[in-house]
C-alpha positions as CSV (number, residue, x, y, z in Angstrom):
1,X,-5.1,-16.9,74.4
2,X,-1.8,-18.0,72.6
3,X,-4.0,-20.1,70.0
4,X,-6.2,-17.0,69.5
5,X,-2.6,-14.9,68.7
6,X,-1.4,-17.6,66.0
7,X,-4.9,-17.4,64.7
8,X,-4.8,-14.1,64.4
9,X,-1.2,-14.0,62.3
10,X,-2.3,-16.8,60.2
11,X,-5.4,-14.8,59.3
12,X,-3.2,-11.9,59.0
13,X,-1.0,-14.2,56.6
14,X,-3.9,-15.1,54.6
15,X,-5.5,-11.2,54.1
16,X,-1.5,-10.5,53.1
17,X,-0.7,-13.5,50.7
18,X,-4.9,-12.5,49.0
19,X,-3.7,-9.0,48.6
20,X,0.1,-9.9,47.1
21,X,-2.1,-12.2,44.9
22,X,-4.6,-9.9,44.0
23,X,-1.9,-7.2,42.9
24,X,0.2,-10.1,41.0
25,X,-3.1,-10.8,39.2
26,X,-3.7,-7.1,38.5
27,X,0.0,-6.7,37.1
28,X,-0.3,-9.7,35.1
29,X,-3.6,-8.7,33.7
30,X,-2.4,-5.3,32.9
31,X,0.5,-7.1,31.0
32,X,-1.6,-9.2,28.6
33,X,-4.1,-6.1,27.6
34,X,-0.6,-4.2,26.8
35,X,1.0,-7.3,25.1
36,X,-2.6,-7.6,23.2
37,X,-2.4,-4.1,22.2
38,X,0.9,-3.8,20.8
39,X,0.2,-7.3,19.0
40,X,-2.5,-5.3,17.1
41,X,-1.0,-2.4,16.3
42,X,1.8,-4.2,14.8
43,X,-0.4,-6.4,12.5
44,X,-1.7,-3.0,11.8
45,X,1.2,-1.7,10.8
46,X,2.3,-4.4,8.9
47,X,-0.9,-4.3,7.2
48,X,-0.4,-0.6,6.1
49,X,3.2,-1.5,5.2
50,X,1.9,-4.4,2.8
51,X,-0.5,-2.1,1.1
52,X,2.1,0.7,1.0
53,X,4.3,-1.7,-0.8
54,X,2.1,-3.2,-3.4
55,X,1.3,0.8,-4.6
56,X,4.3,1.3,-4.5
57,X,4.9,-1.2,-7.1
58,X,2.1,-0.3,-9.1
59,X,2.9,3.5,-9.0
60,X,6.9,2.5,-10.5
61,X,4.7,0.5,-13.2
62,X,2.8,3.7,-14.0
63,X,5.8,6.0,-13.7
64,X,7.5,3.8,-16.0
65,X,4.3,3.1,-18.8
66,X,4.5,7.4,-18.6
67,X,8.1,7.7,-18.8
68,X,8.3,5.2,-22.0
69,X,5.0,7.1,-23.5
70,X,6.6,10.9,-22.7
71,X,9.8,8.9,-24.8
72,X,7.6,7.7,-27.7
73,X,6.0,11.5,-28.1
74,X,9.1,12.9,-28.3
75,X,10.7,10.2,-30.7
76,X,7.3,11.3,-32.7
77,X,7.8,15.2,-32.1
78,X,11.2,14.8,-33.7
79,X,9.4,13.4,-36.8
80,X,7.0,16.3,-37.1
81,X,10.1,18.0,-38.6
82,X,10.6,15.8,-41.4
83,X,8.5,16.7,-44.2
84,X,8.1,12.7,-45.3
85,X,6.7,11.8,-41.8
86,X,4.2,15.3,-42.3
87,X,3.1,14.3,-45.6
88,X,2.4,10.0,-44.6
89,X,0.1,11.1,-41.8
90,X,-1.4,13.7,-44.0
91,X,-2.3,10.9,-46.4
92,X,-2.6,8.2,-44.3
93,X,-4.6,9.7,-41.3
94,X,-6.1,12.9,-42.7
95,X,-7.0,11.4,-45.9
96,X,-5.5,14.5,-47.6
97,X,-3.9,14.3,-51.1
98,X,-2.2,16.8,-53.6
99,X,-4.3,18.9,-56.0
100,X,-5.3,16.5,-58.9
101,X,-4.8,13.5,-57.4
102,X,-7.8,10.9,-57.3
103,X,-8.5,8.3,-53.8
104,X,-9.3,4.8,-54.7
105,X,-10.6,2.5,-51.9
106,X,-11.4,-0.9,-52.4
107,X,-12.9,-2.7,-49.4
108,X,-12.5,-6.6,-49.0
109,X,-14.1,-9.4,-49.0
């Protein structure tokens, strides 16, 4: 009867050390899909930040090709004034010319 009682606690023993086991395993599993997760999203969000960065980049190139052009238009806006500027792109890009006065083009060889 005694050897059926420590038979009995060691299977006890056993069905307690399975279940500890079992629970340690669930705990541990649970960890790794979490660590797995958050491994993702970070290389998702660096990713994102990567991309962010480069158009970043790319938009201060653009602001700064606009900002130099919106400087160049109003360098040229200043010279609309001037009656010397008027009259060279009147004559030079309009192909206009006083009364009296003759055009002569000679095209090269």
């Amino acid at each position: 009867m005694i050897d059926e009682l420590r038979k009995d606690k060691t299977v006890k023993k056993r069905r307690t050390n399975t279940s500890f086991s079992l629970s340690m395993t669930v705990v541990c599993i649970a960890f790794v899909v979490v660590g797995v997760l958050c491994a993702t999203r970070l290389y998702d969000i660096n990713q994102r930040k990567a991309r962010l960065m480069e158009e970043s980049r790319q938009l201060q190139a653009q602001k700064q090709a606009l900002l130099d052009r919106n400087d160049a238009l109003l360098a040229q806006g200043a010279h609309s004034d001037d009656d010397v500027y008027v009259e060279k792109v009147a004559r030079d890009q309009l192909d206009m010319v006083y009364p009296g006065e003759i055009i002569f083009r000679v095209s090269g060889e």
